[in-house]
N, C-alpha and C positions, 0 to 999 in steps of 0.2 A: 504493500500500500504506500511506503516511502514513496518508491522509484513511481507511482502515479502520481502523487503529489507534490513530489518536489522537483521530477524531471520534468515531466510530459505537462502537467497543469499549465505552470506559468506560460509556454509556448502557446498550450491552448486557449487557454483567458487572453492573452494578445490580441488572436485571430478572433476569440466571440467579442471581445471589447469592439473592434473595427466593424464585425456585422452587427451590434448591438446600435452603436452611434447611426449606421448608415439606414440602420431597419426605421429606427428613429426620427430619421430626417435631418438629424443632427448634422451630417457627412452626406455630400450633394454626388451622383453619380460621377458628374464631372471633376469634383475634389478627389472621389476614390481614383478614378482613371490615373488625375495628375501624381498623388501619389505613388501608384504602380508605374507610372511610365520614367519619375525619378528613380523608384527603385530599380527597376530590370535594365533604363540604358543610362543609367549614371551610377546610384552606390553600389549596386552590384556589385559594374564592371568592377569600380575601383575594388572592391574588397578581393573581386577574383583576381585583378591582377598582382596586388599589393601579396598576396599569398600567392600567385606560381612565382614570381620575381625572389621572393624569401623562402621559397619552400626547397631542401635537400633535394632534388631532382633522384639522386642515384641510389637514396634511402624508400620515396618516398615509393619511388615505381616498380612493385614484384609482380613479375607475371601469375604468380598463383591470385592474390587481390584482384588484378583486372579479368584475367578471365573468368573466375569464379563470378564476378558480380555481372559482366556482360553476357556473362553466360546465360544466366538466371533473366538478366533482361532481354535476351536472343528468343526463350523459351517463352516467355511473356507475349511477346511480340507474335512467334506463331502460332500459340491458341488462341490470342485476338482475332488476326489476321483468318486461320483456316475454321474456328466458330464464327465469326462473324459470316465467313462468305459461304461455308459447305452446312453450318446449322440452321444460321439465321437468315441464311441465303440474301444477303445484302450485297449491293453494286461493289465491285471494286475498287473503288473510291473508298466507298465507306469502310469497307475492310482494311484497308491502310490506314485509315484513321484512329479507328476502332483499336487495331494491333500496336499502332503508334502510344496510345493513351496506357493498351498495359505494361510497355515498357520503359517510359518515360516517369520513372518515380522521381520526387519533389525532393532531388536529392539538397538544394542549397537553400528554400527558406523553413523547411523541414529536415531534413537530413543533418543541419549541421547543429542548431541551436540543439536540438537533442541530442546530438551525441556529446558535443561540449555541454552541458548539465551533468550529461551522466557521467562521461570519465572525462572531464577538465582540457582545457586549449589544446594540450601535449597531446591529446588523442587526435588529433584532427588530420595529420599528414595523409592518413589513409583515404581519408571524404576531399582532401584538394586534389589527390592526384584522380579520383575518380570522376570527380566535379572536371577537372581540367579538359578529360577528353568526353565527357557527357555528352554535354549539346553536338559538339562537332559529328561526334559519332553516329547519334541516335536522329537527328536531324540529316544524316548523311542517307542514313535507312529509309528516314520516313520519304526526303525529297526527293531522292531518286527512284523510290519504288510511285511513287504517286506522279511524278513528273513524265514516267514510261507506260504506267495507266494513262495517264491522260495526253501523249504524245503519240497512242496509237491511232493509225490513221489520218496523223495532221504532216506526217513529211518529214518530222524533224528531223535532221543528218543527228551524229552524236555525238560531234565539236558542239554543234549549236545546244546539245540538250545539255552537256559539260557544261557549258559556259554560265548557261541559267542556272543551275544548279550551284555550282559555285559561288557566282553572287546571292543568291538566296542562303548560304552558309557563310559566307565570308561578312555581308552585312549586319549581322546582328551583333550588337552592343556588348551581348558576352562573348562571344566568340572573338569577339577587338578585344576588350580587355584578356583575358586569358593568352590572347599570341603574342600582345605586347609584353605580357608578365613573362614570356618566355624568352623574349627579346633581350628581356632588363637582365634576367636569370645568366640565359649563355652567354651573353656577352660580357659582364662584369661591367657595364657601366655604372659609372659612381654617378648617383642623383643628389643634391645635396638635401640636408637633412629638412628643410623647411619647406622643402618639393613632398617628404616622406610626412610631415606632418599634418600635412591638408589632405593629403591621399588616408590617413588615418583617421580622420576625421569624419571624411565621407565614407570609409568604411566602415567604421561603430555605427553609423548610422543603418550601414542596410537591413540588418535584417530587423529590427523591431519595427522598422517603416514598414519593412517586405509583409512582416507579420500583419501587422494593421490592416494593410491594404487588403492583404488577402482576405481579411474577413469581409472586407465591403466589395468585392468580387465575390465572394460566395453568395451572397445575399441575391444576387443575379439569376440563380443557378435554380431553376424548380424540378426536383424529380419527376417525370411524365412520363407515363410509358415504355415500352424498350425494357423490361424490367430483369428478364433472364440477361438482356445483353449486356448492363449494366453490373448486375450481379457478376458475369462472366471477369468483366473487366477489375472489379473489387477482387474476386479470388485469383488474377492473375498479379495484380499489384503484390498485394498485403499475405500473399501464401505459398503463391508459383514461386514468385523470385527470390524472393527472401528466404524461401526451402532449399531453394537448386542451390542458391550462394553458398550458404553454409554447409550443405552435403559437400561440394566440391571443395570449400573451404577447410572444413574438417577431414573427410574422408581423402581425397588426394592430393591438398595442397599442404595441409600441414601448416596451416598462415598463422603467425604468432597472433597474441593475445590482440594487442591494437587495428593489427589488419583484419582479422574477423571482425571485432565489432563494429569499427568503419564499415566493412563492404556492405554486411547482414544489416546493418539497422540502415543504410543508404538505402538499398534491396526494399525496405519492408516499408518504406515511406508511399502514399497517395500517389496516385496521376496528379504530376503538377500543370498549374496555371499554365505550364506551356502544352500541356494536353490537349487544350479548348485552343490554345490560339491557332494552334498546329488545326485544328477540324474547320476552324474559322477562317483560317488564311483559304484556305479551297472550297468554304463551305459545304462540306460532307459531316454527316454523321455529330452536329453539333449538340442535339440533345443530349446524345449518349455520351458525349465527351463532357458535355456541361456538369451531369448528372450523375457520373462516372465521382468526377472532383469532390463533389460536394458529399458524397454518399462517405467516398474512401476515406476520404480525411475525418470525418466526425467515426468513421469505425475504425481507423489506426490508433484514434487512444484505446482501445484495448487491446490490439493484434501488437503491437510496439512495445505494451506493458510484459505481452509474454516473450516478444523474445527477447527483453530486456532481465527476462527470469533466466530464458534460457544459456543465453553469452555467457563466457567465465566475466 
């Protein structure tokens, strides 16, 4: 009952305080927006870069940690994907989408403030080196599977469907942040100290902003319908991935104490807010992506509390 109260809670009061205020009236749709769009293309980035810039590169990255955890979100991603289109027989579009949303856990405004509650700063190199190739990766899957659904038929050569596809990766605000942190990293450039303390600055701030925000984006979100496929999508978030991670994590990789519980509680986190935007950018399959977020994340404080029993 601790580790529900003293870990998981405070994270989750944040996100109901922001749906509380916005249910309210208190917090204007358009305030929530402004909120989120400083968080995801401004403190974010800075806090993703400020951490791959400082982060041990050669400690931080074991192949047992990454595969274990992509693994688990690979596996996520094809019972979305082949229930979505062979159960629920949905367009292929929607199937991408669908698969998109059970592999894309909420590893950075969820993944991180909880695992820092429960074992302190020192634990985290595991959630940055995961974080670091997250979006690039998973955004790599979803845009070029959904780019080649939707490029059948229209002619595209595959220089030109590259090219789109790249900028659709290359553009986002985290993905700047994160190459630049790798920039500052391999290269050893000196920044001086009062460049590092406004960049810290705006980092403290992301995630209790990110938290807030996300609660007046839930508030958006009404469950409707779609109820097996939603559910489908909650057991591949909160049980698929977070099961496969730690089988391979325990059983074949043998990953020290840190790196387990990094991967496993990354693994075990909701479809994040990039779930929906990702459904929204193409508008496919956005109920279920909406409803997906909102369901998972109000059932992770109990799926989270147990594998925070079960982690050493």
């Amino acid at each position: 009952m601790s580790i529900l109260l003293d870990v998981i809670m405070p994270v989750f009061l944040v996100i109901g305080f922001g749906y509380a205020v916005a249910r309210a009236g208190l917090f204007s749709d358009g305030a929530v927006d402004g909120v989120m769009r400083y968080a995801q293309n401004f403190a974010v980035p800075c806090l993703l870069f400020k951490s791959i810039a400082m982060l041990d590169l050669t400690a931080a990255y074991e192949w047992g940690l990454m595969v274990s955890f992509y693994s688990g979100a690979l596996a996520g991603f094809a019972l979305g994907f082949l229930g979505a289109r062979l159960f629920f027989k949905r367009a292929l579009t929607d199937a991408v989408a669908i698969g998109f949303a059970c592999a894309f856990s909420n590893s950075l405004l969820l993944g991180l403030p909880i695992t820092e509650r429960a074992y302190g700063p020192e634990a985290l190199a595991g959630n940055y080196a995961i974080i670091s190739v997250h979006a690039p990766i998973l955004y790599s899957l979803g845009i070029v599977l959904m780019e080649w659904v939707r490029a059948t038929g229209q002619g595209l050569s595959v220089p030109a469907l590259a090219r789109k596809i790249a900028r659709s990766i290359v553009n986002q605000p985290l993905v700047i942040g994160i190459l630049s942190g790798f920039v500052v990293n391999l290269s050893h450039i000196p920044l001086p100290n009062f460049f590092w303390s406004a960049v810290d600055m705006m980092a403290r701030s992301a995630i209790p902003v990110a938290l807030f925000g996300l609660g007046g984006v839930l508030l958006r979100y009404r469950p409707e319908g779609d109820k097996l496929t939603i559910a489908m999508v909650c057991f591949a978030s909160l049980v698929l991935h977070p099961a496969v991670t730690w089988l391979l994590g325990t059983q074949v990789f043998d990953l020290g104490t840190d790196s387990l519980r990094s991967s496993v509680l990354t693994a075990a986190m909701a479809p994040g807010v990039n779930a929906y935007m990702f459904a929204h950018l193409y508008g496919v399959a956005k109920r279920v992506s909406a409803s997906a977020v909102l369901i998972a994340t109000a059932a992770s404080m109990g799926t989270v509390w147990v594998w925070l029993h079960i982690l050493p």
